[in-house]
Residue frames as a rotation matrix with the C-alpha (Angstrom) as fourth column:
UNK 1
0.586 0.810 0.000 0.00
0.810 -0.586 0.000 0.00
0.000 0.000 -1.000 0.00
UNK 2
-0.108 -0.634 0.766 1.49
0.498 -0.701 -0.510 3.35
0.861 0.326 0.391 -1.23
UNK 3
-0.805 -0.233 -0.546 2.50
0.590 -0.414 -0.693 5.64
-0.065 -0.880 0.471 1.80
UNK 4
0.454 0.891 0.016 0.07
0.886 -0.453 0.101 8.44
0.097 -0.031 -0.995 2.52
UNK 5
-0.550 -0.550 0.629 0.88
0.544 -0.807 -0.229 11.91
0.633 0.216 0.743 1.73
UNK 6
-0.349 0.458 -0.818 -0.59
0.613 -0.549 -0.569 15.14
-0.709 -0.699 -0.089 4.62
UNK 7
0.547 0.684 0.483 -2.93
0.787 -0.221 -0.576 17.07
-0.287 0.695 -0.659 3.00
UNK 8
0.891 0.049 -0.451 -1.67
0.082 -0.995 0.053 19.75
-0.446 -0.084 -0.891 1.04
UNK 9
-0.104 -0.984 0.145 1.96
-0.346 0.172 0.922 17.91
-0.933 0.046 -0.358 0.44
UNK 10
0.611 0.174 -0.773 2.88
-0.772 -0.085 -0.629 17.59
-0.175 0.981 0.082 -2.82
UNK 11
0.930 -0.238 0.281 4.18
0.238 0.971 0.038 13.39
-0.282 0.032 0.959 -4.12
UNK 12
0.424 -0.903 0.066 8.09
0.352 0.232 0.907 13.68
-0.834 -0.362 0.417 -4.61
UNK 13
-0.270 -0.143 0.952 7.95
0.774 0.556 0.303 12.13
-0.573 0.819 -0.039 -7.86
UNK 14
0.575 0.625 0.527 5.46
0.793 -0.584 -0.173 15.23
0.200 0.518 -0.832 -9.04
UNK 15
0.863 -0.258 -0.434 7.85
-0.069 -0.912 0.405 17.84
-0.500 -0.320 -0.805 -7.60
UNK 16
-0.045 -0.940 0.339 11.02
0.371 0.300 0.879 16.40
-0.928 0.165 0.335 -8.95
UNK 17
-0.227 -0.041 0.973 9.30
0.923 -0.328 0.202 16.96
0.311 0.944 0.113 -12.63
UNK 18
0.859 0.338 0.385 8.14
0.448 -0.861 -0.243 20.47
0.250 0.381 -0.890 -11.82
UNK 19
0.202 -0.813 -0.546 12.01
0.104 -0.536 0.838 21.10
-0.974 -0.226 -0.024 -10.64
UNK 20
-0.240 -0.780 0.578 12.62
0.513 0.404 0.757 19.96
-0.824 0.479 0.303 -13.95
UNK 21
-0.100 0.382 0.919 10.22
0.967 -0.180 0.180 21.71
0.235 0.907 -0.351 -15.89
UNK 22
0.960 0.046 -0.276 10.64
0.084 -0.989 0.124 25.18
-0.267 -0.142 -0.953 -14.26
UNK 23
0.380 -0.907 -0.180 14.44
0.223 -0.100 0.970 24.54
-0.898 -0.408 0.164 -15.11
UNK 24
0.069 0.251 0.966 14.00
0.877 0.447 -0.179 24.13
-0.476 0.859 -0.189 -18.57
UNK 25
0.860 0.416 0.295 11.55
0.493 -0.825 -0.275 26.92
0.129 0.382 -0.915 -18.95
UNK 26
0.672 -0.517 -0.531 14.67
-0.096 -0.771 0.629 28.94
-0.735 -0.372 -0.567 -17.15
UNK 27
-0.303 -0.774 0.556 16.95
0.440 0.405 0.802 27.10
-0.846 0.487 0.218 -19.64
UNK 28
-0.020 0.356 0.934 14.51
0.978 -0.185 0.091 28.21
0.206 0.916 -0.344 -23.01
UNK 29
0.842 0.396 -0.366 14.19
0.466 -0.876 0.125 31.92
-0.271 -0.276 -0.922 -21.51
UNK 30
0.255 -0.907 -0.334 17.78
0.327 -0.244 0.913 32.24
-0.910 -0.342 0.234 -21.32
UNK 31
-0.707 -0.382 0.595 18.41
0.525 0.280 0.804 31.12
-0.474 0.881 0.002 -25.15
UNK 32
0.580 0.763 0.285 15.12
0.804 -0.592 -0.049 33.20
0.131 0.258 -0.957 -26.11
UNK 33
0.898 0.096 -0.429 16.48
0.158 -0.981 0.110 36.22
-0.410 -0.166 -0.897 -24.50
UNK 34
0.028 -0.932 -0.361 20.10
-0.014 -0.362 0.932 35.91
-1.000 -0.021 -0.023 -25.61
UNK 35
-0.430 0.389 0.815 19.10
0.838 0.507 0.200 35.38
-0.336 0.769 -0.544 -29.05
UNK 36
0.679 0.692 0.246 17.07
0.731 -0.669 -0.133 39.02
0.072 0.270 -0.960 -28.98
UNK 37
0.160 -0.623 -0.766 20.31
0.572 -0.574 0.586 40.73
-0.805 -0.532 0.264 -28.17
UNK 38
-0.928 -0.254 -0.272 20.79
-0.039 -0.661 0.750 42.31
-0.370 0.706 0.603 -31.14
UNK 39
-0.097 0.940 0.326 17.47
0.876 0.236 -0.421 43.02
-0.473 0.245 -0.847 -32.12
UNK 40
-0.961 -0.065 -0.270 17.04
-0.026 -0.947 0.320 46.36
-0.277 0.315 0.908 -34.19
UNK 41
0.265 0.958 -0.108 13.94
0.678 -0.265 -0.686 48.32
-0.686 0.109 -0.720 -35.09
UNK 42
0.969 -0.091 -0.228 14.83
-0.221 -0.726 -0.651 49.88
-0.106 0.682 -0.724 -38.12
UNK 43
-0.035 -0.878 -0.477 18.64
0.480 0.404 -0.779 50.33
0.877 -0.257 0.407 -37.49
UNK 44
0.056 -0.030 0.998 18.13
-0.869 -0.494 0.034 51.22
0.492 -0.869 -0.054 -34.04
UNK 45
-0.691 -0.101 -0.715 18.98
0.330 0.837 -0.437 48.85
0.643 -0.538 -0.545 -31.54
UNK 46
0.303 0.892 0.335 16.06
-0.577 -0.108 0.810 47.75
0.759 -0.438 0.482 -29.34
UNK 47
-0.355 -0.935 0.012 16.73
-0.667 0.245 -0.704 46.51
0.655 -0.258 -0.710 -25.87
UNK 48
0.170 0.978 -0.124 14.37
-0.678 0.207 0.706 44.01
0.715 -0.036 0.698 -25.31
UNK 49
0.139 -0.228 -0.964 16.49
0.020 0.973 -0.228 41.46
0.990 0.013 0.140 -24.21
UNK 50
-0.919 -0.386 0.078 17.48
-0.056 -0.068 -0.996 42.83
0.390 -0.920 0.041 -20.55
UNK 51
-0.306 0.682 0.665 13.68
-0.946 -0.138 -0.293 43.69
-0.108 -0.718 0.687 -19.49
UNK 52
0.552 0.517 -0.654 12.87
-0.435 0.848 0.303 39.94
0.711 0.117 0.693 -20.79
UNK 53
-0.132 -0.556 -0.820 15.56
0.253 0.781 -0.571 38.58
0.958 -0.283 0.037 -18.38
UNK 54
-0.951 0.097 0.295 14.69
-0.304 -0.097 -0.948 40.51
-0.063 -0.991 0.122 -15.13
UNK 55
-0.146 0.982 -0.119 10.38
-0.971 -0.120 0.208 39.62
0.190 0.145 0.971 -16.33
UNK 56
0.413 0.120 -0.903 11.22
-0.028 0.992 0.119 36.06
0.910 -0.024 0.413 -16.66
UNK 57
-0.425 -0.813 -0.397 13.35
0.279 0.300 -0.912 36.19
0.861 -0.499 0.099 -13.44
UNK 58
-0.516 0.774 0.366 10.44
-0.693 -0.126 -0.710 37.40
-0.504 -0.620 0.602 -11.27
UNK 59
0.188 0.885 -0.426 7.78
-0.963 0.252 0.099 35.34
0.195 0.391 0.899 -13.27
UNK 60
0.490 -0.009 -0.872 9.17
-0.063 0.997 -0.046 31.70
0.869 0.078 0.488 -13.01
UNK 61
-0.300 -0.137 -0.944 10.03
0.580 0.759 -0.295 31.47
0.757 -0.636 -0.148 -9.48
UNK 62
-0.750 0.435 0.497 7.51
-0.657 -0.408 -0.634 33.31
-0.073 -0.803 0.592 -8.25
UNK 63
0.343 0.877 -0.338 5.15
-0.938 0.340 -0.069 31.12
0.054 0.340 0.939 -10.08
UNK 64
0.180 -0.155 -0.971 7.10
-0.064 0.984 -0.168 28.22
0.982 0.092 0.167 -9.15
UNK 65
-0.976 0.171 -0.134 7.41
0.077 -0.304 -0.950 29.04
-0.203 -0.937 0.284 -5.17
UNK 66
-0.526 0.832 0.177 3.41
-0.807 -0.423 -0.413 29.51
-0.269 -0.360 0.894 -5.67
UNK 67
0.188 0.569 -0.801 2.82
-0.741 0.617 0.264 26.32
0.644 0.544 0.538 -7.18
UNK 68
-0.223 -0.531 -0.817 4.68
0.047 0.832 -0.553 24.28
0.974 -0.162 -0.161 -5.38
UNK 69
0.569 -0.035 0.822 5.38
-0.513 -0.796 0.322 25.89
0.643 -0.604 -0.471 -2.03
UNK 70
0.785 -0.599 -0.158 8.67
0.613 0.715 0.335 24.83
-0.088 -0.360 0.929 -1.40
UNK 71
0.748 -0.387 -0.539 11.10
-0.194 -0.905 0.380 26.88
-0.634 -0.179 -0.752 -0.68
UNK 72
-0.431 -0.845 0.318 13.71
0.124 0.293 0.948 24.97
-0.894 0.448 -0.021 -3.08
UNK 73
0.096 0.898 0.430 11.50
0.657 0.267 -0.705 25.75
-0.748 0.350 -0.564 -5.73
UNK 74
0.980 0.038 -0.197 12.69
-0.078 -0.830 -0.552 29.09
-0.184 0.556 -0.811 -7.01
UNK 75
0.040 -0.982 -0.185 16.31
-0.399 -0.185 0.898 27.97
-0.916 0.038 -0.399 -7.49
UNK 76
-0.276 -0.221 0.935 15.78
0.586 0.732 0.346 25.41
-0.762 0.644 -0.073 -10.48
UNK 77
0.696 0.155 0.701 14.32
0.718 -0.155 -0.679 28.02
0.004 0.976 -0.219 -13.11
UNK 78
0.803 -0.543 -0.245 17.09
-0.521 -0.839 0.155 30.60
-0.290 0.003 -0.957 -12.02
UNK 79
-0.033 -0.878 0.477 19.75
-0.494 0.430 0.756 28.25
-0.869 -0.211 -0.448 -12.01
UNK 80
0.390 0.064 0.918 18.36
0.865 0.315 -0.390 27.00
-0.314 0.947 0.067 -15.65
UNK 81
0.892 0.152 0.425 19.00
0.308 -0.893 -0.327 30.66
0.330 0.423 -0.844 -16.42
UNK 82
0.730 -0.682 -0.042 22.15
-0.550 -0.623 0.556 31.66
-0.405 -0.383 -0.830 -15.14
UNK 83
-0.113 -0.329 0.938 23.79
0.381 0.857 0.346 27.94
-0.918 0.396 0.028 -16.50
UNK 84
0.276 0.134 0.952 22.36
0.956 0.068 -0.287 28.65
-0.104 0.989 -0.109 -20.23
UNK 85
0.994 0.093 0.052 22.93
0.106 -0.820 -0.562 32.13
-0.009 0.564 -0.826 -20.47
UNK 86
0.444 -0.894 -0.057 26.43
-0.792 -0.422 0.441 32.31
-0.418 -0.151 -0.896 -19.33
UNK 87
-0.022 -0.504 0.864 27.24
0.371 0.798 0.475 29.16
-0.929 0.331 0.169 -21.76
UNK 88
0.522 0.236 0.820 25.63
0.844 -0.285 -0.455 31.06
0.126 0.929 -0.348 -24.70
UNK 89
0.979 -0.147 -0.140 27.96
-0.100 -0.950 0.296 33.84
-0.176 -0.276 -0.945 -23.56
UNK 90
0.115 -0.854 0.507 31.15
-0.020 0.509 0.861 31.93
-0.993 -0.109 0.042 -24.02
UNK 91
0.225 0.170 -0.959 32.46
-0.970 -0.050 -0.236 31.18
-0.088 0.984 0.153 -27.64
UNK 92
0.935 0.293 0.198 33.17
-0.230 0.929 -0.288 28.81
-0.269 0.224 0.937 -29.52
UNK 93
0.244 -0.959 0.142 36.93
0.495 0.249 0.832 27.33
-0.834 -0.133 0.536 -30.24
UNK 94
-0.218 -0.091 0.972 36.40
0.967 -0.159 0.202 29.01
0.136 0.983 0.123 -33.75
UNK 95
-0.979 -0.139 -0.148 35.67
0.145 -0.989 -0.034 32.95
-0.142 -0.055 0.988 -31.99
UNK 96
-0.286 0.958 0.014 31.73
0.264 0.065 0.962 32.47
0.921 0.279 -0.271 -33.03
UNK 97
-0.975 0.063 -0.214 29.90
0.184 -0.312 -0.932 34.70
-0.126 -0.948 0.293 -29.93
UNK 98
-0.175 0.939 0.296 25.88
0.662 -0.111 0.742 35.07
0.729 0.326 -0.602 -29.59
UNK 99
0.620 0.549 -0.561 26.40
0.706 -0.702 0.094 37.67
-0.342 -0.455 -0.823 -27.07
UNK 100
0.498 -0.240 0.833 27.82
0.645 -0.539 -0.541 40.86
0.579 0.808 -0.114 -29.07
UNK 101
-0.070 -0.910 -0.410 30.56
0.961 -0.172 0.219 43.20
-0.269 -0.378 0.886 -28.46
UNK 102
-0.834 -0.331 0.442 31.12
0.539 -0.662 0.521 46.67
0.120 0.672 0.730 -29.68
UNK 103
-0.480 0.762 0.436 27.71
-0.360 -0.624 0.694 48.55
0.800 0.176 0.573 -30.47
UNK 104
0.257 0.716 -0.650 25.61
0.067 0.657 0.751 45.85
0.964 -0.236 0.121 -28.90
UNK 105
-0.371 -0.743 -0.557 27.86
0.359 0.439 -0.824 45.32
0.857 -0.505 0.104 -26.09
UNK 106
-0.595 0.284 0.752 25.61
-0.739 -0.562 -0.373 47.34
0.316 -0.777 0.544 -23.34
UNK 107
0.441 0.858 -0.264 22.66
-0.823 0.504 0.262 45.22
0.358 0.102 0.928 -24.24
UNK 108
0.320 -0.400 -0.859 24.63
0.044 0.912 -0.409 41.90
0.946 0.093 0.310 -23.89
UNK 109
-0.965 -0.261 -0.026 26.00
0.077 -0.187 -0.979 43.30
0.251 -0.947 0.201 -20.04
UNK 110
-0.700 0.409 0.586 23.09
-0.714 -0.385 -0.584 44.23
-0.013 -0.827 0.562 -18.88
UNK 111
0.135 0.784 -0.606 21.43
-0.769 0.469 0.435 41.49
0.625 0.407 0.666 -20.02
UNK 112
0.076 -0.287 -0.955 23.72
0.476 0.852 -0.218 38.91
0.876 -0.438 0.202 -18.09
UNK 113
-0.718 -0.655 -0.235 23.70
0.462 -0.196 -0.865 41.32
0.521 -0.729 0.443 -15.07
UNK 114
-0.201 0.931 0.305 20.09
-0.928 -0.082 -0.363 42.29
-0.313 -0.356 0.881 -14.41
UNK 115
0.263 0.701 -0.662 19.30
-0.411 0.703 0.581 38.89
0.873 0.120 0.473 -15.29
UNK 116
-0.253 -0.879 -0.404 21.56
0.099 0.392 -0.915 37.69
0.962 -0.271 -0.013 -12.88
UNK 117
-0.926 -0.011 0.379 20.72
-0.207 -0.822 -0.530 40.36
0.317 -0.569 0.759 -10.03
UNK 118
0.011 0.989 -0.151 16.91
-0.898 0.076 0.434 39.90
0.440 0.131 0.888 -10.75
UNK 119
0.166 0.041 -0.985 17.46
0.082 0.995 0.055 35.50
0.983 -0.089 0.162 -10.23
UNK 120
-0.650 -0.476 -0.592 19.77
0.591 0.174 -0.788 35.69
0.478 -0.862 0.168 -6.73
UNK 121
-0.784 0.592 0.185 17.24
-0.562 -0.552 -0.615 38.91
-0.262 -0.587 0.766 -5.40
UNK 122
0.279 0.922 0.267 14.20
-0.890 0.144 0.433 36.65
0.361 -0.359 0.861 -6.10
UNK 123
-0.034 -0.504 -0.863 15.99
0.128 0.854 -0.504 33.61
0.991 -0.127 0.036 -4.36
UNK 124
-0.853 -0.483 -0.197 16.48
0.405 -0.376 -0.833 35.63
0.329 -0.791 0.516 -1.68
UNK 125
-0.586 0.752 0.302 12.93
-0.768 -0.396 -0.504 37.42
-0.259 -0.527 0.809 -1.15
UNK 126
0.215 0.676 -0.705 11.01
-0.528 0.688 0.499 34.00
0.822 0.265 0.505 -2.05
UNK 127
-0.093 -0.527 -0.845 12.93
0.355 0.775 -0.523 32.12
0.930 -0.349 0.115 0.47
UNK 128
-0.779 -0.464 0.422 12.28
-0.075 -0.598 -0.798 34.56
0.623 -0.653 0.431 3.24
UNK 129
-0.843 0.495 -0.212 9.81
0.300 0.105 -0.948 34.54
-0.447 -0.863 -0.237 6.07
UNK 130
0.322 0.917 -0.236 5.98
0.160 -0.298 -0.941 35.17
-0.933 0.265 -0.243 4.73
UNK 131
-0.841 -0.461 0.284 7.02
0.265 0.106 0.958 34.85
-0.472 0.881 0.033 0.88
UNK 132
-0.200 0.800 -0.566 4.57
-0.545 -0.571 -0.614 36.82
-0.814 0.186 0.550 -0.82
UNK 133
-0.668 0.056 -0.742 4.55
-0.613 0.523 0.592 34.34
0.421 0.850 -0.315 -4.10
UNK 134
-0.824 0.494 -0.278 3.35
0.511 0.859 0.012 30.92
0.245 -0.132 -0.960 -2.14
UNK 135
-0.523 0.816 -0.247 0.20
0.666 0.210 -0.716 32.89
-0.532 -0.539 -0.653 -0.50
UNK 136
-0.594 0.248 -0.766 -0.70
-0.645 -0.715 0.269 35.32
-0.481 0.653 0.585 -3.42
UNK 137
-0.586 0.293 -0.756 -0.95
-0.648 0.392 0.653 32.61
0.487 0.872 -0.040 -6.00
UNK 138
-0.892 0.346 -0.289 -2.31
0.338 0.938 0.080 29.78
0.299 -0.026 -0.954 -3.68
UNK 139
-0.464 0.807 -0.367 -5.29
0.010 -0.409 -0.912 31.95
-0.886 -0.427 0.181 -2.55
UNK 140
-0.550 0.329 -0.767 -5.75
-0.833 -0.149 0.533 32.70
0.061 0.932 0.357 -6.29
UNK 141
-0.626 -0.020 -0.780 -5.58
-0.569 0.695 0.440 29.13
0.533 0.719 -0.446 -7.01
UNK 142
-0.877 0.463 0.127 -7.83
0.143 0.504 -0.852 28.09
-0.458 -0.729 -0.509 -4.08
UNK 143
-0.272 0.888 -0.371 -10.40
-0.467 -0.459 -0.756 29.74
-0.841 -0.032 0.540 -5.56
UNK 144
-0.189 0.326 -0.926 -10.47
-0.887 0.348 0.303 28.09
0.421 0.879 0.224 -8.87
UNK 145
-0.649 0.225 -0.727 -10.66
0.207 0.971 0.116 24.12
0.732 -0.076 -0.677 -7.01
UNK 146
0.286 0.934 -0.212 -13.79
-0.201 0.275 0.940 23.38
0.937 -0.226 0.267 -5.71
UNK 147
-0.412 -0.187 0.892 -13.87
-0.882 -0.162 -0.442 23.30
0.227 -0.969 -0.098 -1.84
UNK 148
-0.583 -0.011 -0.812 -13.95
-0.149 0.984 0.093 20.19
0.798 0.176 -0.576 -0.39
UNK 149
-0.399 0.497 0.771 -16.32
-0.909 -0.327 -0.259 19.17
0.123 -0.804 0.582 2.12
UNK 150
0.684 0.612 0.398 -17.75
-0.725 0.508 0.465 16.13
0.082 -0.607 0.791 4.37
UNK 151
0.427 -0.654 0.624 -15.73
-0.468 0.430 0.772 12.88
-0.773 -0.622 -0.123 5.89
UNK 152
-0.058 -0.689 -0.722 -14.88
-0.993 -0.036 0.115 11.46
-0.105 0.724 -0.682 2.47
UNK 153
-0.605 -0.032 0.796 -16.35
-0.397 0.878 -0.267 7.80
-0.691 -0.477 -0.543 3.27
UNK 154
-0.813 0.405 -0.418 -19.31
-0.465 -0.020 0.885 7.95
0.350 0.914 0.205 1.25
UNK 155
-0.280 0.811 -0.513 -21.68
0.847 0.460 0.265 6.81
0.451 -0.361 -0.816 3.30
UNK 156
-0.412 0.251 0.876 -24.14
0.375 -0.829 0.414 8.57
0.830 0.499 0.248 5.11
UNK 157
-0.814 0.029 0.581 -25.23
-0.581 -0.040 -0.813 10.19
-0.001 -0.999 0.049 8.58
């Protein structure tokens, strides 16, 4: 007979995959946002790419600290993000770089340094006493599941 879980606790197995699948998401943000570094509007450079890395860096582990509520929760989509971007920052043995130099070269800092900043400062205020993520979203999300009610036996008084 499988163990019994306390209400509310989420099954190992089911956390392990949402470590994995908030890491990812951190992993596909990264490569999304480094990728937009050089964006241009016209020939203007647009800097889209930094506000996507501090948005995604509040958004996926606040929403993963509110799903879960675990406090290890908000490291696995930073840490997807801080891994992938700073690999796609590196070159290649041949000098090939996807984060630009020269013109670009603000965009490409601030991109790996407010993304950066943004990950370790939510780590740090998720993880803290009354985390404002886990009881925002799970009130939210109370409301959408049906309230349970009576002893669960099926039988009757």
């Amino acid at each position: 007979m499988p163990r019994q879980l306390a209400a509310g606790r989420i099954h190992p197995a089911l956390l392990a995959l949402g470590y994995l699948v908030f890491a990812l998401a951190g992993m596909l943000t990264a490569a999304i946002e480094v990728l937009l570094v050089p964006s241009r509007l016209g020939v203007t450079l647009v800097p889209i790419a930094p506000v996507l890395a501090v948005l995604s860096n509040i958004a996926l582990p606040a929403i993963s600290r509110g799903l879960t509520d675990s406090r290890l929760s908000v490291a696995p989509p930073v840490v997807g993000w801080i891994v992938t971007a700073l690999l796609l920052a590196s070159s290649t043995p041949e000098g090939d770089v996807l984060l630009p130099a020269g013109g670009e070269s603000y965009i490409s800092y601030s991109l790996l340094a407010l993304g950066l900043l943004t990950g370790v400062v939510m780590v740090l205020i998720s993880n803290g006493p009354m985390a404002w993520t886990g009881s925002w979203l799970r009130t939210r999300w109370a409301r959408l599941l049906p309230a349970r009610s009576g002893s669960d036996s099926g039988g009757a008084r």
